[in-house]
Every structure is written in structure tokens, then in C-alpha cells.
C-alpha positions as CSV (number, residue, x, y, z in Angstrom):
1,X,23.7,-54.7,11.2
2,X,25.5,-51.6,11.0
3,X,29.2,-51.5,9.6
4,X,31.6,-48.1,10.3
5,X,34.3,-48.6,8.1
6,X,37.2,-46.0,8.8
7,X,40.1,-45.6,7.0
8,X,42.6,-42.5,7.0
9,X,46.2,-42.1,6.4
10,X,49.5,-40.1,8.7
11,X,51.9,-39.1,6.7
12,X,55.4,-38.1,8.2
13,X,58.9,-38.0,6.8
14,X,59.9,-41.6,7.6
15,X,57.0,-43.4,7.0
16,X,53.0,-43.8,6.1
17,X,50.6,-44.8,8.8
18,X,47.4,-46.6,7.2
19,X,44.1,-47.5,9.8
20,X,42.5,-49.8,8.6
21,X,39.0,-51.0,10.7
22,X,40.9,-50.5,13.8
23,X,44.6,-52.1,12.7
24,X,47.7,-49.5,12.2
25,X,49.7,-50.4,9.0
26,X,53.2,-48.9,8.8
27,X,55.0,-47.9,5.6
28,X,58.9,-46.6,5.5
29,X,59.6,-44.7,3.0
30,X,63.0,-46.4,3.0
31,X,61.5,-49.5,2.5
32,X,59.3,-48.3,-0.7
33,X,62.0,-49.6,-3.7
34,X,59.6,-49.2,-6.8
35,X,56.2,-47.4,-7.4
36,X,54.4,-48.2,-10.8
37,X,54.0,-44.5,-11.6
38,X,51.4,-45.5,-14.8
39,X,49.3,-48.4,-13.0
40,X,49.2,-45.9,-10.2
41,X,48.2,-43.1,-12.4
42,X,45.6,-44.8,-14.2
43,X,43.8,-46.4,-11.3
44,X,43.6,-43.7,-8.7
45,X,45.5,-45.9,-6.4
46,X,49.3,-46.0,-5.2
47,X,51.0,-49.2,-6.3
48,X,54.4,-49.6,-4.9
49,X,57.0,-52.3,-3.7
50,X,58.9,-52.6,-0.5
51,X,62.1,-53.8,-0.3
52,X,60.8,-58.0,-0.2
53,X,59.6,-57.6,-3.4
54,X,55.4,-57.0,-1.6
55,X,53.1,-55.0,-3.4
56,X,51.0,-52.8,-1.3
57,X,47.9,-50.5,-2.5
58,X,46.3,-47.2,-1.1
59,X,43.6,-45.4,-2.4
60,X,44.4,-42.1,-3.7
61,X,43.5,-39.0,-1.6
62,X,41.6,-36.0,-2.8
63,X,44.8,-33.4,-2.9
64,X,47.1,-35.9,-4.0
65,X,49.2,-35.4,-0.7
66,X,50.4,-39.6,-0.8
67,X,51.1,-39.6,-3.9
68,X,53.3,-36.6,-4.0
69,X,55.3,-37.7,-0.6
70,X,55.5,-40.8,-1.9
71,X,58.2,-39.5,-4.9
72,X,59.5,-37.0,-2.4
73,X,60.6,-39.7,0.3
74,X,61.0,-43.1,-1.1
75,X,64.5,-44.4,-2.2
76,X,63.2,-45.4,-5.5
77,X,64.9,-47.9,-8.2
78,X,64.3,-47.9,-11.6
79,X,62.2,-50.6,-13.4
80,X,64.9,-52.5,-14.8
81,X,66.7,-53.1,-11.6
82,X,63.5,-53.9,-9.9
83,X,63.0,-56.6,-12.2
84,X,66.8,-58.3,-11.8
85,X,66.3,-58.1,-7.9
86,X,62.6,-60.0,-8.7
87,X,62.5,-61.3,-11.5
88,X,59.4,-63.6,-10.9
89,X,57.2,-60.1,-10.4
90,X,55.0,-59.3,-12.8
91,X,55.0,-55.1,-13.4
């Protein structure tokens, strides 16, 4: 058996496309409420929340080119208000 697993990332101003073995995943970036900047950091992999309180993980690119769009366009909150909005999520 042979597997071909492809994954790859688009990247505009309103949102992040993931393909994932053939299925299109769709990000907006005004959806994106909270990113856990050090869980990100120290695992190589973008951890953020969208606005139902769903965590959602991508694998870190080479350049860093998510990670720094993610900041750029996301209408991030802080921690503390995160937590009030759902407070049965464990950060």
C-alpha cells in the first residue's frame, strides 16, 4: 500500500485555507478569539480558539509565515476574558 499524504496551507487576509488528504479547512481570522502564544511557542504548532470556544492546531511552517499572520489578522482577546466567555476550557 502506498499512502500520499498532502498537506499545505493558503493564507490570505480574511482567512487560512488548510488541505488536508483531499478536504479544504477554512479559518477566519475574525473568528480566531485567542491563540496560546507559549503552548504554541513551545510546541512548534499554532494553538488557537475560534469564536465557539474550538481549539484548532497547525503545524508550524518553516518561515514562520502562519504564525506571524496569525497576530497580524486575528481579533484576539486576552486570556482573562477568554476564560469568563469559557470558563469550562482548560488553557
Amino acid at each position: 500500500y502506498i499512502s500520499i499524504t498532502q498537506t499545505y496551507y493558503t493564507i490570505n487576509k480574511s482567512c487560512i485555507q488548510h488541505f488536508k488528504m483531499g478536504k479544504k479547512y477554512e479559518y477566519r481570522w475574525s473568528e480566531i478569539i485567542y491563540i496560546d502564544q507559549e503552548w504554541s511557542k513551545k510546541h512548534k504548532m499554532l494553538l488557537f480558539y475560534q469564536n465557539d470556544g474550538r481549539a484548532k492546531y497547525l503545524a508550524f511552517d518553516k518561515k514562520g509565515i502562519i504564525w506571524d499572520y496569525a497576530i497580524k489578522y486575528s481579533h484576539l482577546i486576552s486570556r482573562e476574558e477568554f476564560l469568563s466567555r469559557f470558563p469550562k476550557v482548560k488553557l
